[in-house]
N, CA, C and O atoms as CSV, one atom per row, in Angstrom:
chain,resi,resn,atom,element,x,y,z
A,1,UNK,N,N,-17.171,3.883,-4.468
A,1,UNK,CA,C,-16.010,3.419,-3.753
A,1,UNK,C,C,-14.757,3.681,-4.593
A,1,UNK,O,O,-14.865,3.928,-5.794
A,2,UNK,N,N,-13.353,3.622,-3.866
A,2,UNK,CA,C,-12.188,4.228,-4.346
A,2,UNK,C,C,-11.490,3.312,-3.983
A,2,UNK,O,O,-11.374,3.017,-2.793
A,3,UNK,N,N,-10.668,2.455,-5.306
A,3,UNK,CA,C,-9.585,1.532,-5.045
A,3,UNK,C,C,-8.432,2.577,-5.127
A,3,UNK,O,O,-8.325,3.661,-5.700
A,4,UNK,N,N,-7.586,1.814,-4.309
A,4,UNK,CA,C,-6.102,2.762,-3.831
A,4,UNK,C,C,-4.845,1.952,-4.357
A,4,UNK,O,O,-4.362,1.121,-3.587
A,5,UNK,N,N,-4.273,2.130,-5.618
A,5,UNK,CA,C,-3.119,0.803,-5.567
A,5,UNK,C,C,-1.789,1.381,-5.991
A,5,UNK,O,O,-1.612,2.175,-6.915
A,6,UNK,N,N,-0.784,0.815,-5.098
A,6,UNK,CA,C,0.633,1.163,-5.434
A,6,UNK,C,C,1.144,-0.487,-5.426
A,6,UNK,O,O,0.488,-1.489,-5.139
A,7,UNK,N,N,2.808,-0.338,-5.924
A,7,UNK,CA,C,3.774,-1.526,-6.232
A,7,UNK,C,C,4.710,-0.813,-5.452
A,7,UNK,O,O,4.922,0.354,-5.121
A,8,UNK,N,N,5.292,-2.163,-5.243
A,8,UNK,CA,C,6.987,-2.051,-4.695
A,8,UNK,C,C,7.753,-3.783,-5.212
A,8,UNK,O,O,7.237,-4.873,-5.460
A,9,UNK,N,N,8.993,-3.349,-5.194
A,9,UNK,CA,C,9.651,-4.639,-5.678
A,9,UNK,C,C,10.474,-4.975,-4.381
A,9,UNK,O,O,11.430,-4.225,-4.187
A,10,UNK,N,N,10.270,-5.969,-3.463
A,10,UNK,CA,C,11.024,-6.540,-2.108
A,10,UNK,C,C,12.431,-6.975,-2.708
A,10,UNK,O,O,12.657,-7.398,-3.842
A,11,UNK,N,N,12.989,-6.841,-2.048
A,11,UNK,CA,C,14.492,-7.597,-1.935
A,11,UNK,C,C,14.433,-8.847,-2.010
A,11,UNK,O,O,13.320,-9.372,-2.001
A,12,UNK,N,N,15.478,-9.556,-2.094
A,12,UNK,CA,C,15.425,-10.984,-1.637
A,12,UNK,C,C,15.237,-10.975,-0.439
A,12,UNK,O,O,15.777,-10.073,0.201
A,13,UNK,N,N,14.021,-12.440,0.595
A,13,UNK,CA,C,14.075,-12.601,1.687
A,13,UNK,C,C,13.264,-11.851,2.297
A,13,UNK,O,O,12.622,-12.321,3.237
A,14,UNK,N,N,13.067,-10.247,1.833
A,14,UNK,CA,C,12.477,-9.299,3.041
A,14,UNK,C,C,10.442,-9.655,2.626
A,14,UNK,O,O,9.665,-9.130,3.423
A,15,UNK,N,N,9.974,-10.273,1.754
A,15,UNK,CA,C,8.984,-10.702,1.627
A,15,UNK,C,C,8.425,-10.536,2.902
A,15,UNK,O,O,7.980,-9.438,3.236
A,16,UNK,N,N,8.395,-11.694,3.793
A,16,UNK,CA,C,7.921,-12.073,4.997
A,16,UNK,C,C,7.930,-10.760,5.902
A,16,UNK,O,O,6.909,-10.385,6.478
A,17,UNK,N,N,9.147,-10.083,5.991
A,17,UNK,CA,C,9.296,-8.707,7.127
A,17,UNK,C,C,8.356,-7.599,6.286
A,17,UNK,O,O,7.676,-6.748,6.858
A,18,UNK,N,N,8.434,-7.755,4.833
A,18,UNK,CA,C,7.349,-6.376,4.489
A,18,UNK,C,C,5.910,-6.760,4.968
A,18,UNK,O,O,5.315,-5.918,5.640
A,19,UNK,N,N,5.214,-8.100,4.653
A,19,UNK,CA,C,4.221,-8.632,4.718
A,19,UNK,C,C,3.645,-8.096,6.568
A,19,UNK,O,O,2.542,-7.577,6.740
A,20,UNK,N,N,4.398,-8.298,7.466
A,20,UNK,CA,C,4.587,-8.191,8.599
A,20,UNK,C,C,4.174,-6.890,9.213
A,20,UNK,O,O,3.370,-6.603,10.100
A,21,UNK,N,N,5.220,-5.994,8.234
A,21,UNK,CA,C,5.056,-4.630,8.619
A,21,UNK,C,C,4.299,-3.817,8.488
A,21,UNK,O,O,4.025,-2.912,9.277
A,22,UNK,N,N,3.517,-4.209,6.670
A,22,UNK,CA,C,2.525,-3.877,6.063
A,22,UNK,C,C,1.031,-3.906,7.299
A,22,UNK,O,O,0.398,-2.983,7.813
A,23,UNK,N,N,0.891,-5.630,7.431
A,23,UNK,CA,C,0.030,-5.681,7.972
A,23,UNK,C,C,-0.477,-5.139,9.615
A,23,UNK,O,O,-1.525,-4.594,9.959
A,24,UNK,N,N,0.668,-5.518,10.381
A,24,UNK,CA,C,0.643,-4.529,11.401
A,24,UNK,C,C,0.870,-2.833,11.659
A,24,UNK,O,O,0.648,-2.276,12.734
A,25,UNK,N,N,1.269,-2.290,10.659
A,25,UNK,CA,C,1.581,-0.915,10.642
A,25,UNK,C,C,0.765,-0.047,9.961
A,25,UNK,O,O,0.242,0.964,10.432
A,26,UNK,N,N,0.643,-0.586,8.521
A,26,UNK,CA,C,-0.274,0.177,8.026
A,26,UNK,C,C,-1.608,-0.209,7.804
A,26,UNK,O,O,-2.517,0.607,7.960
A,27,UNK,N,N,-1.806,-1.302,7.476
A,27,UNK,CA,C,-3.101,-1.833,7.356
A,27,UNK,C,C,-3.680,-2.111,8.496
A,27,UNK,O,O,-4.799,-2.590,8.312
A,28,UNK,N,N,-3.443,-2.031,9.389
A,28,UNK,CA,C,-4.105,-2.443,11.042
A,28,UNK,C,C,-4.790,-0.920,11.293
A,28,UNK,O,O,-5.883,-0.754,11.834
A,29,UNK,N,N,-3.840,0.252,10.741
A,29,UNK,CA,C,-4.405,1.410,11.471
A,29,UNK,C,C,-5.671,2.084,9.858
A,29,UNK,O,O,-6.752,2.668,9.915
A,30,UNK,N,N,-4.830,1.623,8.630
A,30,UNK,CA,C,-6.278,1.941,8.026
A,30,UNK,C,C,-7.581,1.411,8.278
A,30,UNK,O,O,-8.549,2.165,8.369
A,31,UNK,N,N,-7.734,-0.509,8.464
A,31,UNK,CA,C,-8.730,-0.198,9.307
A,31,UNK,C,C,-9.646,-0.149,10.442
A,31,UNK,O,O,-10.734,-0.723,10.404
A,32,UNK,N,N,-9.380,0.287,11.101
A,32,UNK,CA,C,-9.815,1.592,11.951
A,32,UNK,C,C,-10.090,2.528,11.571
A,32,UNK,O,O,-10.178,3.384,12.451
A,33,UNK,N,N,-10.387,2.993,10.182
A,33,UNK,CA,C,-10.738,3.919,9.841
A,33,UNK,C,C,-12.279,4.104,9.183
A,33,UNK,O,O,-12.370,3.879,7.976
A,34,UNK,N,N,-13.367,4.462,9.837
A,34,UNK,CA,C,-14.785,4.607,9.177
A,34,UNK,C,C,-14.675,5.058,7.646
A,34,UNK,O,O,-14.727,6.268,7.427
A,35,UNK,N,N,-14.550,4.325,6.749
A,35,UNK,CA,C,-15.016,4.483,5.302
A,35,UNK,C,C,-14.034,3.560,4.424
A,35,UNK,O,O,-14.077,3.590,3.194
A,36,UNK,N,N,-12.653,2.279,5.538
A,36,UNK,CA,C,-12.092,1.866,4.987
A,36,UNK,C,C,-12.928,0.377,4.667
A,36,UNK,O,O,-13.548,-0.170,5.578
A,37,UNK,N,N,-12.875,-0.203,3.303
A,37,UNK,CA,C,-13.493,-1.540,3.471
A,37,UNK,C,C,-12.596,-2.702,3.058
A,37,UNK,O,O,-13.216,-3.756,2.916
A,38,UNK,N,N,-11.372,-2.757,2.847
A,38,UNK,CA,C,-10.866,-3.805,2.474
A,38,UNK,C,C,-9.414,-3.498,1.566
A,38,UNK,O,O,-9.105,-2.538,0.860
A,39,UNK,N,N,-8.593,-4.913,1.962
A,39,UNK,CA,C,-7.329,-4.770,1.645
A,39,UNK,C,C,-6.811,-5.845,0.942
A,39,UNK,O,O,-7.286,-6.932,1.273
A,40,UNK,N,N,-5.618,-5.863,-0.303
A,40,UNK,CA,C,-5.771,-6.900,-0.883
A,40,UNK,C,C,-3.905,-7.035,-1.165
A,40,UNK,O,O,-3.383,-5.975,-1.509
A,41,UNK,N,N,-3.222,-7.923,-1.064
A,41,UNK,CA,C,-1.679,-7.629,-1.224
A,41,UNK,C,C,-1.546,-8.824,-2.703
A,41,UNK,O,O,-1.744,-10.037,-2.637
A,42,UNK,N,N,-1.301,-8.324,-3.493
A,42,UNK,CA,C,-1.113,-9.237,-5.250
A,42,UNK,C,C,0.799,-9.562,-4.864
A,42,UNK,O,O,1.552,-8.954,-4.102
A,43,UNK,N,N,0.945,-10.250,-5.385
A,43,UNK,CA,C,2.527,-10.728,-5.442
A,43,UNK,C,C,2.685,-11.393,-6.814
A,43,UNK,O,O,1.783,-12.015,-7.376
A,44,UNK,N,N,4.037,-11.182,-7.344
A,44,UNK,CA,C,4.577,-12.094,-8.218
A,44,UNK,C,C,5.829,-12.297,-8.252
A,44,UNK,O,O,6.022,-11.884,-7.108
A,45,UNK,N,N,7.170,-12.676,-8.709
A,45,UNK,CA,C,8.321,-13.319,-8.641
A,45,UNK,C,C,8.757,-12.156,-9.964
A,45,UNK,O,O,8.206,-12.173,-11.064
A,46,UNK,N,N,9.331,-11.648,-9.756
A,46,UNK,CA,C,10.020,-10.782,-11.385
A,46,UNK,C,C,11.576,-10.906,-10.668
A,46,UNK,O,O,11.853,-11.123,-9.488
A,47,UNK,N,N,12.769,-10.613,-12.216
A,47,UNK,CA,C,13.983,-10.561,-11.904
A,47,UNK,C,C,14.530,-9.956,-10.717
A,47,UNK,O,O,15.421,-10.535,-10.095
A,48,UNK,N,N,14.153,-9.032,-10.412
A,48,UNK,CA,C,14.523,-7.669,-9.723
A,48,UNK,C,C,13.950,-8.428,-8.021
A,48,UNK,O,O,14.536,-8.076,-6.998
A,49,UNK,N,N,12.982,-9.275,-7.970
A,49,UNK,CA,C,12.741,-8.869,-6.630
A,49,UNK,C,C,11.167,-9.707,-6.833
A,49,UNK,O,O,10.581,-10.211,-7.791
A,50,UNK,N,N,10.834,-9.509,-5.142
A,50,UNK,CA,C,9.075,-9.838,-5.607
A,50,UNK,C,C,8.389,-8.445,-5.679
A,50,UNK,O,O,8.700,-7.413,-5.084
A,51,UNK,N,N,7.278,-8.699,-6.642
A,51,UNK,CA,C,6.876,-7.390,-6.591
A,51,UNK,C,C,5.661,-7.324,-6.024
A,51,UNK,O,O,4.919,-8.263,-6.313
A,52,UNK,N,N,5.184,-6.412,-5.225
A,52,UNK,CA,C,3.932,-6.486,-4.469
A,52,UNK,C,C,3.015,-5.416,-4.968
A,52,UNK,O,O,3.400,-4.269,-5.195
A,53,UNK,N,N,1.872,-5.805,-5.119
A,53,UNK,CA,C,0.569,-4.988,-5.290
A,53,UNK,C,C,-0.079,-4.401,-4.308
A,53,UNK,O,O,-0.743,-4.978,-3.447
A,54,UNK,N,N,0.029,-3.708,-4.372
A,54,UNK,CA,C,-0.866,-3.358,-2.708
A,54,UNK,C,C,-2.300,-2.388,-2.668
A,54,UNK,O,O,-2.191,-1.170,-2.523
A,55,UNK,N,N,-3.163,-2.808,-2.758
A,55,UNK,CA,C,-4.797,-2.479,-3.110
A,55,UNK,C,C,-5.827,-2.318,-1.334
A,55,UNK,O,O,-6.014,-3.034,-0.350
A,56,UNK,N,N,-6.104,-1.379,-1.653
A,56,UNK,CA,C,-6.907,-0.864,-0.654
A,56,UNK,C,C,-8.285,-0.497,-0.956
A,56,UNK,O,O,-8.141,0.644,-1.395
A,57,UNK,N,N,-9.378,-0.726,-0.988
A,57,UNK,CA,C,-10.352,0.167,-1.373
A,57,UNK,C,C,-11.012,0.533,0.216
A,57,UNK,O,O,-11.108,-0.057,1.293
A,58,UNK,N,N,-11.418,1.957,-0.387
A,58,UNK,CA,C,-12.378,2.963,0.460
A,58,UNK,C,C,-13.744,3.426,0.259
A,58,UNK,O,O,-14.279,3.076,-0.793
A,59,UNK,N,N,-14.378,4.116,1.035
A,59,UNK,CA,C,-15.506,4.342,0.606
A,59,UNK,C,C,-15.339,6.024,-0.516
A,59,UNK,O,O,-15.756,6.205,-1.660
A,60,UNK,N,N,-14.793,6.719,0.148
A,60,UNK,CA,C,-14.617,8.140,-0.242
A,60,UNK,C,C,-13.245,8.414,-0.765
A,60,UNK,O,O,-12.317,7.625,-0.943
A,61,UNK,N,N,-13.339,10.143,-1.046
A,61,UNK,CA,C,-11.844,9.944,-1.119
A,61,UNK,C,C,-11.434,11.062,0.193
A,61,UNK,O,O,-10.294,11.524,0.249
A,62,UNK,N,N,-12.298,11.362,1.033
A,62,UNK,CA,C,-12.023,11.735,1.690
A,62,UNK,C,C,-11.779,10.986,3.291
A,62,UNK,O,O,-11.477,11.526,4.355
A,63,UNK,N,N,-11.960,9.992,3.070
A,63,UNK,CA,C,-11.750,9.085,4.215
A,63,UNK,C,C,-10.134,8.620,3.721
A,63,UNK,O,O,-9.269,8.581,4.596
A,64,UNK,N,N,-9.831,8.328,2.518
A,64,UNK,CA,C,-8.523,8.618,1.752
A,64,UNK,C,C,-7.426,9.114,2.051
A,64,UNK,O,O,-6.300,8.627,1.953
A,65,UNK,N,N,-7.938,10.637,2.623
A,65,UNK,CA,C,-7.097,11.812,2.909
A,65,UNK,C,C,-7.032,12.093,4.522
A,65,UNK,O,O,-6.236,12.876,5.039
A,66,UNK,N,N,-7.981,11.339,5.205
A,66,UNK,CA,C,-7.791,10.982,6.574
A,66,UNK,C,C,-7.015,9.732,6.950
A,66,UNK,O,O,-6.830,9.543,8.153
A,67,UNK,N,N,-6.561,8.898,6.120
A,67,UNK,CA,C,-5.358,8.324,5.942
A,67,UNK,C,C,-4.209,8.694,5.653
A,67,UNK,O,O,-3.308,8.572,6.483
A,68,UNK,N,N,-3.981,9.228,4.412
A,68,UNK,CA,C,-2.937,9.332,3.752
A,68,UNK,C,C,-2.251,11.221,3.575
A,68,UNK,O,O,-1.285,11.732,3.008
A,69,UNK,N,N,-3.231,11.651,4.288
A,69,UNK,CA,C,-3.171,12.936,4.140
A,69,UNK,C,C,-3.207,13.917,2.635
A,69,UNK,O,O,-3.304,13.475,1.491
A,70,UNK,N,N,-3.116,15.102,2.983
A,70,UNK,CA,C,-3.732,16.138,1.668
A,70,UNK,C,C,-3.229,15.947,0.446
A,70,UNK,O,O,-3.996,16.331,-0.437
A,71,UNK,N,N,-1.895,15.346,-0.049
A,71,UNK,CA,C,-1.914,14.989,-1.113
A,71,UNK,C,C,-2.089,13.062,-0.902
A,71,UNK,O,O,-1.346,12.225,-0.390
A,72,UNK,N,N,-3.159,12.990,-1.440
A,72,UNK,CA,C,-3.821,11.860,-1.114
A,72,UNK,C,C,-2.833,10.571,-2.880
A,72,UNK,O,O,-2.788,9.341,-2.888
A,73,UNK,N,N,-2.401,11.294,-3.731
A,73,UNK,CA,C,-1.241,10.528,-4.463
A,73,UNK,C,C,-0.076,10.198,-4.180
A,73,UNK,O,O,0.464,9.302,-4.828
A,74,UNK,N,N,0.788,11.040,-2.830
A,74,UNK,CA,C,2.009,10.762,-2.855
A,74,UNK,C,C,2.082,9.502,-2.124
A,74,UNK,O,O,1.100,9.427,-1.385
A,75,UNK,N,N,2.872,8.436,-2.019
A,75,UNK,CA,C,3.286,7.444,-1.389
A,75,UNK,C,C,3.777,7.679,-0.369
A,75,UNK,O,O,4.769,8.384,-0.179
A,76,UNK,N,N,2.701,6.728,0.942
A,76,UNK,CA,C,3.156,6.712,2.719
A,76,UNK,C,C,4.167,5.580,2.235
A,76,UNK,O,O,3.846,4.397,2.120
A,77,UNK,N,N,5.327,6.056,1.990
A,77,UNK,CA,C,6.642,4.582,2.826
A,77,UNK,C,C,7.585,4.873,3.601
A,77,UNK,O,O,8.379,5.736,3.229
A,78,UNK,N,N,7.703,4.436,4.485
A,78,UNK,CA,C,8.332,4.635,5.720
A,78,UNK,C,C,9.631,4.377,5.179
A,78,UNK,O,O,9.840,4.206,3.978
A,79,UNK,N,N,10.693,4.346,6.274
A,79,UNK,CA,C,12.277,4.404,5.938
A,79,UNK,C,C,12.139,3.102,6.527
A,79,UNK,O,O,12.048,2.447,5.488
A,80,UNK,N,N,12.082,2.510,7.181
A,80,UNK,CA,C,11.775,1.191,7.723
A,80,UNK,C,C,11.351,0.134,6.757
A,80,UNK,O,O,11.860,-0.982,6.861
A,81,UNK,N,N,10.279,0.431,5.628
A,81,UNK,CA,C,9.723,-0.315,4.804
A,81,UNK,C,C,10.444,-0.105,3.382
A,81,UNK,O,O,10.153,-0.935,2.520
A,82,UNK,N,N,11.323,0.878,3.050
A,82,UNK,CA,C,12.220,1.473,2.149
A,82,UNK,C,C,13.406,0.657,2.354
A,82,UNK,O,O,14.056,0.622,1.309
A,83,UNK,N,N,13.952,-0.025,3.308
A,83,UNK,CA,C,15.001,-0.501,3.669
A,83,UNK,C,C,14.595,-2.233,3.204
A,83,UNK,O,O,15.519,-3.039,3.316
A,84,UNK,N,N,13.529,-2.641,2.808
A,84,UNK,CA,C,13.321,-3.691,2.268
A,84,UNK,C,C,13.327,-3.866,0.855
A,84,UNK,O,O,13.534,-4.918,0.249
A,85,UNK,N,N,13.096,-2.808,0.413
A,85,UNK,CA,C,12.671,-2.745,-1.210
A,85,UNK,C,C,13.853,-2.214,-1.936
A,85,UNK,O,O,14.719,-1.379,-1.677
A,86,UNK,N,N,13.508,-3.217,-3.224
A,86,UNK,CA,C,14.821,-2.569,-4.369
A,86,UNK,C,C,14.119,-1.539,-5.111
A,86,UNK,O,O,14.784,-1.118,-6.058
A,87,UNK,N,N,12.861,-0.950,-4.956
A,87,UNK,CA,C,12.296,0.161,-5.542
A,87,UNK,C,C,10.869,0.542,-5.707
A,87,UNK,O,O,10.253,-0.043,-6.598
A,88,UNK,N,N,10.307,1.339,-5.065
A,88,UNK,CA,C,8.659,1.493,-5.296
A,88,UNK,C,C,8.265,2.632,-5.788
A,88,UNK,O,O,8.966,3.641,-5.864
A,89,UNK,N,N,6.881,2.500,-6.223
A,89,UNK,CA,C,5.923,3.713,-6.778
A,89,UNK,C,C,6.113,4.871,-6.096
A,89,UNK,O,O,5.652,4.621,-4.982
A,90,UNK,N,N,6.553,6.099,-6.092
A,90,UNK,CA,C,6.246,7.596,-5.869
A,90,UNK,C,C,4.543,7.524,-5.473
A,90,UNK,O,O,3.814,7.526,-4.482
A,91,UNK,N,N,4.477,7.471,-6.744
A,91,UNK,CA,C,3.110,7.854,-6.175
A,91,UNK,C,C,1.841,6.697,-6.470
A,91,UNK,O,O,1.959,5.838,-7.343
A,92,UNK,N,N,0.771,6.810,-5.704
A,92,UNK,CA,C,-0.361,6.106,-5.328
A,92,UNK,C,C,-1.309,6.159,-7.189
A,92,UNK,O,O,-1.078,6.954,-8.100
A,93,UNK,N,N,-2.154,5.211,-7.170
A,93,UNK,CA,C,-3.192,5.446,-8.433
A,93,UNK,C,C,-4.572,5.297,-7.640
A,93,UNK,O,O,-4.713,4.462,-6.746
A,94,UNK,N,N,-5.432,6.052,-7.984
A,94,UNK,CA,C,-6.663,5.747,-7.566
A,94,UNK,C,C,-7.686,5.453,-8.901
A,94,UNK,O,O,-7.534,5.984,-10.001
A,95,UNK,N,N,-8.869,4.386,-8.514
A,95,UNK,CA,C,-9.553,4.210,-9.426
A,95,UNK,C,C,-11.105,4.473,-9.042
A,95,UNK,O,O,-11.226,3.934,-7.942
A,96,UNK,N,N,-12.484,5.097,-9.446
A,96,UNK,CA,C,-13.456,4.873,-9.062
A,96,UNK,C,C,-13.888,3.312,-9.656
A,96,UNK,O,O,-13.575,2.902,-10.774
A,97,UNK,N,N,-14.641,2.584,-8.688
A,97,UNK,CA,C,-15.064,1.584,-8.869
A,97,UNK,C,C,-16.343,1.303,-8.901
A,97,UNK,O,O,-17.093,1.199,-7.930
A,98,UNK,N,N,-16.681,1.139,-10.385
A,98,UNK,CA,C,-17.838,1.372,-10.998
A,98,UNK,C,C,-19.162,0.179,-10.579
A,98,UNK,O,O,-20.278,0.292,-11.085
């Protein structure tokens, strides 16, 4: 299995609207996806903002790339979900999970 994890730092306030968007937008349609198994959102309070963890694991990494498409590192963020954040990860980390 393949954990999937990126950060972003929310604005003040937009917590609740990322949480929202996250869960209905992107995480609703990963799964639906045969090889996705689970989703996990980490939070903490830093100067800048809250910062969110955002952890996915999969079965493959090709069920991965039927998500996220062929470069399966670059970061899906929408302009919609960009408009909440004071700054996020470029790119995705993947881990095998031993």
């Amino acid at each position: 299995m393949i954990s999937r994890q990126w950060k972003c730092i929310l604005k003040e306030g937009e917590y609740d609207n990322y949480i929202n968007f996250l869960q209905n937008k992107v995480l609703n349609k990963a799964a639906k996806l045969p090889g996705f198994v689970r989703s996990e959102i980490q939070k903490r309070h830093t100067s800048q903002g809250i910062e969110c963890q955002v952890i996915t694991v999969w079965q493959n990494y090709k069920v991965i790339e039927a998500f996220a498409g062929k470069n399966i590192s670059q970061a899906m963020v929408p302009e919609e979900a960009q408009k909440m954040m004071v700054s996020f990860d470029k790119v995705v980390i993947h881990y095998d999970i031993i």
